[in-house]
C-alpha positions, -999 to 999 in steps of 0.1 A, spaced: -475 -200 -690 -466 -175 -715 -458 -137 -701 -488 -121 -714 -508 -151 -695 -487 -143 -663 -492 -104 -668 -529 -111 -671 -528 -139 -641 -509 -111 -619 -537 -82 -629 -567 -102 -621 -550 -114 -587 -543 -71 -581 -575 -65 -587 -587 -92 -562 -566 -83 -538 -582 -49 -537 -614 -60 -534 -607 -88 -508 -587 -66 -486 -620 -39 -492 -650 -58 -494 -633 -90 -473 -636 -126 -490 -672 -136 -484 -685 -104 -500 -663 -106 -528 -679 -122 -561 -660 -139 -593 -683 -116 -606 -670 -78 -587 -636 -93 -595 -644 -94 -636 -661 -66 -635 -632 -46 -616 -607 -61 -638 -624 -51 -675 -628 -88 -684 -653 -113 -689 -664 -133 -657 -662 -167 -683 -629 -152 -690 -613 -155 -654 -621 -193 -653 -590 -196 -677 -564 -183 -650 -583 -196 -620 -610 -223 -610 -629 -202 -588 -629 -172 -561 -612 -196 -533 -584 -205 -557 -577 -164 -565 -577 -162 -531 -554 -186 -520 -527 -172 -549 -531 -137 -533 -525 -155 -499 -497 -176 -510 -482 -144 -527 -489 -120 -493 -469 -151 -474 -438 -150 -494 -432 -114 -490 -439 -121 -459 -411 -144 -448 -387 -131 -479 -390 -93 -458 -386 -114 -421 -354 -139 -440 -338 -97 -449 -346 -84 -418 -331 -111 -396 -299 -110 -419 -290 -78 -418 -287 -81 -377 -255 -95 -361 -271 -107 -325 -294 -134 -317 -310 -102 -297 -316 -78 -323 -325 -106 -352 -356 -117 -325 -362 -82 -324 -358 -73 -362 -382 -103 -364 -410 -94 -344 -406 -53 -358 -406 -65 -392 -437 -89 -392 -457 -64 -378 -449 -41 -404 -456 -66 -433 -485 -78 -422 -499 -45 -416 -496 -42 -453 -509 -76 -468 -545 -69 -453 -557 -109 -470 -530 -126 -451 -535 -113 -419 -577 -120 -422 -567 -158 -435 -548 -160 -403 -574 -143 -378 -610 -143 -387 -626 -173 -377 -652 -172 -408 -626 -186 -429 -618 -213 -406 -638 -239 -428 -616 -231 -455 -592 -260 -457 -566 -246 -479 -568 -214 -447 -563 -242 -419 -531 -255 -437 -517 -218 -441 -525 -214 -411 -508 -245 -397 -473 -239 -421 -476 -201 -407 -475 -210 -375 -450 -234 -377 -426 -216 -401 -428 -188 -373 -422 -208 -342 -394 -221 -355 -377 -187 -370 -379 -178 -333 -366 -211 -322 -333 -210 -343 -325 -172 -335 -327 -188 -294 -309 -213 -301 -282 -191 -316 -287 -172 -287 -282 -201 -266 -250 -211 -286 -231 -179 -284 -241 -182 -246 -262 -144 -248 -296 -165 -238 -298 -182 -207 -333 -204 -215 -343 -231 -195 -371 -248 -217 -364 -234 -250 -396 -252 -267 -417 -235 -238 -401 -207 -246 -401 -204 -283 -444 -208 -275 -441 -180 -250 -426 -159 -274 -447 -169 -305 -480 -164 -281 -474 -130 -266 -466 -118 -307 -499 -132 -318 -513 -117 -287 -505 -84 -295 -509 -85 -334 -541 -73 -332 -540 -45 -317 -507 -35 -335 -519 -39 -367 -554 -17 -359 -537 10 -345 -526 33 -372 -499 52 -355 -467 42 -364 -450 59 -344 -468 40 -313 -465 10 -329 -429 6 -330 -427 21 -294 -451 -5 -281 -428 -28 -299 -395 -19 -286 -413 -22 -251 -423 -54 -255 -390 -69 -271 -371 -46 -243 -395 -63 -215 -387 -99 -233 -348 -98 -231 -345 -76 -199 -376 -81 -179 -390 -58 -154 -372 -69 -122 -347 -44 -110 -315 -55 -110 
């Protein structure tokens, strides 16, 4: 594809986004999206077949920065700990951000959707096993002490998709990344007294 095809490609998908992310995906036409973009509505069919297929390139866009800001994150930490907990902080964050992604994932109206279900599926399975490898680092450099460690990794993975929701609604950040240091601080050192 030449650049001024890809420049043109990567507009049309912006201007998408903006709408999607405003309007949501049902209410969103080929046509609002050729309108907001300047062009032609015949025009668009040359860089995509049809709404689902813009779509699904914003999605599989919103996903990469997704797991390139998590793969960052997770390097810059030097403990199993603080990489599960750079992991959780940091996906909250981004998906906070990439509104599309984090509707594909939740909202059950897209559910019939079969390019959604598989990015779905792949999203959930990329993440369970990011959190499996950082505990079984954890394991290996004998800082984890985990019985099951697949019953765990689903522990973990639930109670973060549990509280997604509410994270990414509330708009103060600052509670946001306390709620979050509570619950990765409740994860690694419980609430026993010791």
């Amino acid at each position: 594809m030449a650049e001024s095809e890809k420049d043109t490609r990567e507009f049309i998908m912006s201007v998408a986004n903006n709408l999607f992310a405003r309007y949501g995906f049902s209410k969103t036409t080929m046509n609002d999206i050729a309108e907001a973009a300047g062009k032609a509505k015949s025009s668009l069919y040359h860089y995509f077949q049809g709404k689902e297929q813009v779509f699904q390139a914003i999605l599989d866009k919103e996903y990469n920065l997704l797991k390139k800001e998590i793969g960052h994150a997770i390097s810059l930490e030097d403990t199993p700990h603080l990489k599960l907990k750079s992991f959780f902080i940091t996906r909250m964050k981004v998906l906070k951000n990439i509104a599309n992604f984090y509707a594909a994932i939740k909202d059950e109206y897209l559910e019939h959707y079969s390019f959604i279900e598989k990015l779905r599926e792949n999203h959930n399975r990329e993440e369970m096993e990011v959190i499996k490898s950082i505990l079984e680092s954890g394991i290996r450099d004998n800082s984890f002490s985990i019985k099951d460690i697949d019953a765990c990794t689903a522990a973990l993975f639930l109670m973060m998709k549990g509280t997604e929701n509410f994270i990414i609604l509330e708009p103060d950040q600052n509670k946001n990344e306390k709620i979050l240091e509570s619950i990765t601080e409740t994860v690694f050192f419980g609430i026993i007294k010791r």
